[in-house]
C-alpha positions in Angstrom: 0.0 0.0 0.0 3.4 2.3 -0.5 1.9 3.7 -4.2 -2.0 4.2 -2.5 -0.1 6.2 0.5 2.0 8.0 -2.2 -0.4 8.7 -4.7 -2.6 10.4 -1.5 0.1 12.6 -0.5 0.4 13.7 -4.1 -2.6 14.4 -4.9 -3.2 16.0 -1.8 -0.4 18.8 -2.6 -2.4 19.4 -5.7 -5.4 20.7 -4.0 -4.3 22.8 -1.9 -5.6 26.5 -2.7 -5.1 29.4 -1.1 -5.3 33.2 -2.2 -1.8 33.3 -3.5 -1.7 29.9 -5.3 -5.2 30.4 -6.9 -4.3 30.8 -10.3 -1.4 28.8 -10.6 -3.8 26.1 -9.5 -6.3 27.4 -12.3 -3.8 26.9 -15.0 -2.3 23.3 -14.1 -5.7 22.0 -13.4 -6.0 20.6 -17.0 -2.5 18.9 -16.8 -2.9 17.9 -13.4 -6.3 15.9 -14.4 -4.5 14.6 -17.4 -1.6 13.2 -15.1 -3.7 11.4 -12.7 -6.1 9.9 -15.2 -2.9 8.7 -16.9 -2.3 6.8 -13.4 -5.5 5.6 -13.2 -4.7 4.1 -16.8 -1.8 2.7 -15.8 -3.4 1.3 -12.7 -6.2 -0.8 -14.7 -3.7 -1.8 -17.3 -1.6 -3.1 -14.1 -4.2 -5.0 -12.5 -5.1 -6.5 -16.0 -1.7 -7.9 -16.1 -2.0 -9.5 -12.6 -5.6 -11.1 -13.4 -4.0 -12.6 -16.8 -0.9 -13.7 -14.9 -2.8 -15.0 -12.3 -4.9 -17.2 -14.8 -2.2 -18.8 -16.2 -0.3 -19.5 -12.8 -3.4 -21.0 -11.6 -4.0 -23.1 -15.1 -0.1 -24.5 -14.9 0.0 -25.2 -11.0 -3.4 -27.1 -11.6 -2.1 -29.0 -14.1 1.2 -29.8 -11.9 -1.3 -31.0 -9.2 -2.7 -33.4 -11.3 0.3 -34.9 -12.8 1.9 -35.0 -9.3 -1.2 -36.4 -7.5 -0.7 -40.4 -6.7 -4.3 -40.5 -7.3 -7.0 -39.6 -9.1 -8.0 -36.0 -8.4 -10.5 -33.6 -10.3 -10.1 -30.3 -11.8 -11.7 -28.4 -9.3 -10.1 -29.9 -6.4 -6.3 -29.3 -8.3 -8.1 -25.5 -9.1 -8.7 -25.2 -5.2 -5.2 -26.7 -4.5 -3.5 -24.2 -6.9 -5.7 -21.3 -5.1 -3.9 -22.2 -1.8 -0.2 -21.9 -3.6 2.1 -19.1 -1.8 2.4 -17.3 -5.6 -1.7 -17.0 -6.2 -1.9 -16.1 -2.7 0.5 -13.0 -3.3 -0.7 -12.0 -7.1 -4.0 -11.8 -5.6 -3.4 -9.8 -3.0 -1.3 -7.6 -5.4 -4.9 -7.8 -7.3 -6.4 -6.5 -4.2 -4.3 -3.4 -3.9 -4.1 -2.7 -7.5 -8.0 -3.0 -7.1 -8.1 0.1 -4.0 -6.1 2.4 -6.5 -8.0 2.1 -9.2 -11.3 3.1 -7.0 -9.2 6.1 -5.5 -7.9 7.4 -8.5 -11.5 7.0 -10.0 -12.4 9.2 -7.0 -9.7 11.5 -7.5 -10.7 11.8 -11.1 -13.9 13.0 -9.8 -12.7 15.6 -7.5 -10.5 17.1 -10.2 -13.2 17.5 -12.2 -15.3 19.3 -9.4 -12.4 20.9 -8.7 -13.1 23.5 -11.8 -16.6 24.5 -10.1 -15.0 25.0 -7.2 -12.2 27.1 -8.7 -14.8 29.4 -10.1 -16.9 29.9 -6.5 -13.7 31.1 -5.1 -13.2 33.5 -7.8 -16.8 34.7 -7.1 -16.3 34.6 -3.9 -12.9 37.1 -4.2 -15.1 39.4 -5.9 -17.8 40.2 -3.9 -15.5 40.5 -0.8 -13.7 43.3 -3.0 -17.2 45.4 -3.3 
């Protein structure tokens, strides 16, 4: 959970606004967006590699459970056997984390985009304490 503990301290530098950072905020909003929806890319196309890798480990320690086993065992049974190996244990937990990213950066894409409404209230907000 190192990149979901990084990726919240990042994204919580870019929104911070204050009076004197207002429009510098403005004006990297679009690229800022751009960057993290990049992340959130990267994240699904991540956790697509894990599931596929996953499938496959699965599908060649099943079949290694079958030609190993001094018996007669079924396909689900090997399947359930391979489920319990140390390696599917630790892609899919790598699966789950990849999985919380992708939910906060889906989030995070969705406070970015508020973000722009919010922008503009604060401008409104500047102005009519300047009547």
């Amino acid at each position: 959970m190192d990149l979901l503990k990084r990726y919240m301290d990042e994204i919580g530098q870019d929104l911070v606004v204050d009076d004197f950072n207002l429009k510098e905020v403005q004006m990297r909003l679009p690229a800022r967006k751009h960057f993290w929806v990049a992340r959130l890319m990267d994240a699904k196309v991540e956790k697509n590699k894990l599931l596929a890798k996953k499938k496959q480990l699965k599908k060649e320690l099943t079949k290694k459970v079958i030609a190993d086993s001094p018996v007669k065992i079924s396909l689900s049974t090997a399947e359930q056997h391979a489920e319990r190996h140390e390696s599917v244990i630790k892609i899919t937990n790598d699966i789950s984390e990849r999985t919380v990213i992708v939910e906060y950066l889906e989030k995070v894409e969705k406070v970015l985009s508020a973000m722009s409404f919010d922008l503009k209230n604060i401008v409104e907000i500047n102005k009519l304490e300047m009547l």
